[in-house]
C-alpha positions, 0 to 999 in steps of 0.5 A: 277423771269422772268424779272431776268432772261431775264434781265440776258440775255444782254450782257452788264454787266452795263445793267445788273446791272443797270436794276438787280438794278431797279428791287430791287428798284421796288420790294422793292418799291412794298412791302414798300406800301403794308406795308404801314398800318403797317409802321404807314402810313408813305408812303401814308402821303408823300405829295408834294407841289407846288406853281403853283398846291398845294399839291399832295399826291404823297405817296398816289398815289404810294400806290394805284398804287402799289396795283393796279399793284400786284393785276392785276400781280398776275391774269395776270400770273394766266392768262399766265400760264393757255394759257401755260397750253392749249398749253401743251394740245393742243400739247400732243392731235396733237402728240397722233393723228393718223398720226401725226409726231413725234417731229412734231412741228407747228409754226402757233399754236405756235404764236397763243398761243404766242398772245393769252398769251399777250392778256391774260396777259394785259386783267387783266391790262386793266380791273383794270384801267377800274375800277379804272378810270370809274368802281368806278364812274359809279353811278347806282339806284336800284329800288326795290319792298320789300315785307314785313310782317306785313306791314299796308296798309297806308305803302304799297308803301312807298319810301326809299331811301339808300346810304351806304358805302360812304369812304369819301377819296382821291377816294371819294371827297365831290363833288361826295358824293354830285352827288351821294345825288342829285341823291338820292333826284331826286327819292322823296324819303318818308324816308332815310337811310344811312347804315354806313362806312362814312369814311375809316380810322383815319384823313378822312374827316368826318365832310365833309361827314356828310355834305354832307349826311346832303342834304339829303331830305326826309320828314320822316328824314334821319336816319343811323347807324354806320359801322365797319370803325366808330369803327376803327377810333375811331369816332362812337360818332363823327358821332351821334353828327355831324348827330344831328347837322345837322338835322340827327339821328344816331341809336346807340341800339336805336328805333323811331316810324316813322308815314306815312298815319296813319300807323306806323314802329318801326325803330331800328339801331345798331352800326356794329356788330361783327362776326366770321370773326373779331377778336373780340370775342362776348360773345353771339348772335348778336343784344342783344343790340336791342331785347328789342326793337322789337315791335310786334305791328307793323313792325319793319325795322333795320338798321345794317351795317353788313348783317350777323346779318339778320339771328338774326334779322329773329329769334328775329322777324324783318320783314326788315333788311338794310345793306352794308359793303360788296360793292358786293365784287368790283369786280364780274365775271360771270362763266356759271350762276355763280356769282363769288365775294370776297365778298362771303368769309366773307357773304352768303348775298354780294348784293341785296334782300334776304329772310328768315323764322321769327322765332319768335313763332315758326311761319316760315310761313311769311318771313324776308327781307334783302336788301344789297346796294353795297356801293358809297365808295371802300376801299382796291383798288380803283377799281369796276369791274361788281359791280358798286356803288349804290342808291337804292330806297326800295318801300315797299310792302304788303307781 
């Protein structure tokens, strides 16, 4: 409405028209991609091709480009508006000030506000093309002691390596699906897990990302499980048989007893279950698929992409749950202590090492563990802002 109005300021009557114009085409532009999901994709398919550079996804690019720009536009007004909302305080308190002059206006204090608006204003621009060109590349390893229940001594110090959340795609190629899998294989792991969401959508590259998961080296296995975005492009049975082709076990309600220095853990894994925030409706509590499964003769670790099942599985008794599905929210702030995600809109549990009472028996005296990896993927923007991608390296111990 702003660039409207300014634009209606010139003089010259085909400059007006002309930018009044550009301004439709934009806007229309803007909402064409944003519809993109519902327009059958139509947009984000556009590709050109060129002899000297190939094929260019040029629909893709305006996609990404167009969500970029409305998300950064909408917190640069909120940004512009809250500048304009300490002025109007500033001015009323120098107006109510013992002496101050009546209607008095100062110019200094007026252009400091003026470049304190455009600093405020092009700060969310800046901080989306940070997380689109360097956030979402910036590989980080979690290394993190888990207390667990009922683990035997010959487990104490185990190595679990976890990846989760990959989105093979257009801003997650086979190339840094494999730097991400080298960094993995650097830290020697015992066993690995991979915590679903391999692709995004329909078409993705699926066999190319198992590929790559399939150089994974552990010599306890890989193991995984399937998440919410298998479910949506229809390839949850795709996955299990690419993971067993490849020398991989995808758990879909099933269980393996995994033996380590003479100790033994019971290993379940769950395709991603639903919940309140879906629009599918269960017909009763999460994990029922699995709770024949659950041992008591030994500890039990889950592999269940969604980490709003841990309070099911604490309740059913399992000492570890290991999840993704929540990237941190992809982009976090810190406000006086506190942590301010999306992710918290749709969890309780959005990244790290969490900790509930078991259960079972009635027994709440030891504690269920849950750990949340942040994901190497982005799905929606393609952007990470405080909440950098995750190798984590679980070493479990003696609780």
């Amino acid at each position: 409405m702003r660039a409207w109005t300014w634009i209606g300021a010139f003089s010259n009557a085909n400059w007006r028209f002309g930018l009044h114009a550009g301004l439709i085409v934009l806007a229309a532009a803007l909402l064409a991609t944003l519809l993109d999901p519902l327009l059958g994709h139509g947009i984000s398919r556009l590709a050109v091709h060129s002899p000297s550079l190939g094929s260019f996804n040029l629909g893709k690019s305006l996609t990404t480009f167009a969500r970029l720009w409305m998300v950064a536009s909408f917190f640069g007004f909120l940004a512009v508006e809250s500048v304009g909302a300490i002025e109007w305080v500033t001015n009323v308190a120098a107006r109510l000030r013992p002496g101050a002059v009546a209607g008095g206006f100062s110019p200094s204090r007026r252009t400091f506000f003026q470049y304190a608006a455009v600093l405020a204003g092009g700060f969310p621009f800046l901080a989306a093309t940070y997380g689109f060109a360097a956030g979402r590349l910036r590989y980080t390893i979690e290394r993190v002691d888990v207390p667990v229940a009922n683990l035997p001594p010959e487990l104490d110090g185990l190595r679990i390596a976890q990846l989760s959340d990959i989105h093979i795609g257009d801003y997650m190629p086979p190339h840094e699906i494999r730097r991400a899998v080298d960094m993995a294989n650097s830290l020697q792991p015992d066993i690995s897990f991979v915590t679903g969401d391999f692709v995004s959508s329909e078409g993705d590259p699926l066999d190319a990302c198992i590929a790559e998961l399939s150089r994974l080296r552990a010599p306890l296995g890989v193991w995984g499980c399937n998440g919410n975005h298998e479910i949506y492009a229809g390839v949850e049975d795709e996955a299990e048989r690419l993971f067993r082709e490849n020398g991989m076990r995808l758990l879909r309600a099933r269980s393996a007893v995994v033996e380590h220095n003479g100790g033994r853990f019971n290993l379940m894994g769950v395709d991603y279950q639903r919940d309140h925030m879906t629009s599918a409706e269960r017909t009763g509590p999460m994990l029922q698929e699995i709770e024949p499964l659950v041992r008591r003769d030994m500890p039990n670790i889950l592999l269940s992409h969604n980490p709003n099942s841990f309070r099911r599985a604490a309740e059913l008794g399992i000492e570890l749950s290991l999840a993704g599905h929540t990237h941190g929210g992809q982009v976090k702030f810190e406000i006086v202590d506190h942590s301010v995600s999306p992710a918290r809109l749709i969890t309780p549990f959005v990244a790290g090492l969490y900790r509930l009472p078991i259960a079972t028996n009635g027994n709440s005296s030891q504690k269920a563990a849950l750990y949340v990896n942040r994901g190497l993927g982005t799905f929606g923007f393609p952007v990470r802002i405080g909440v950098p991608p995750e190798i984590t390296l679980l070493t479990l111990r003696r609780a």
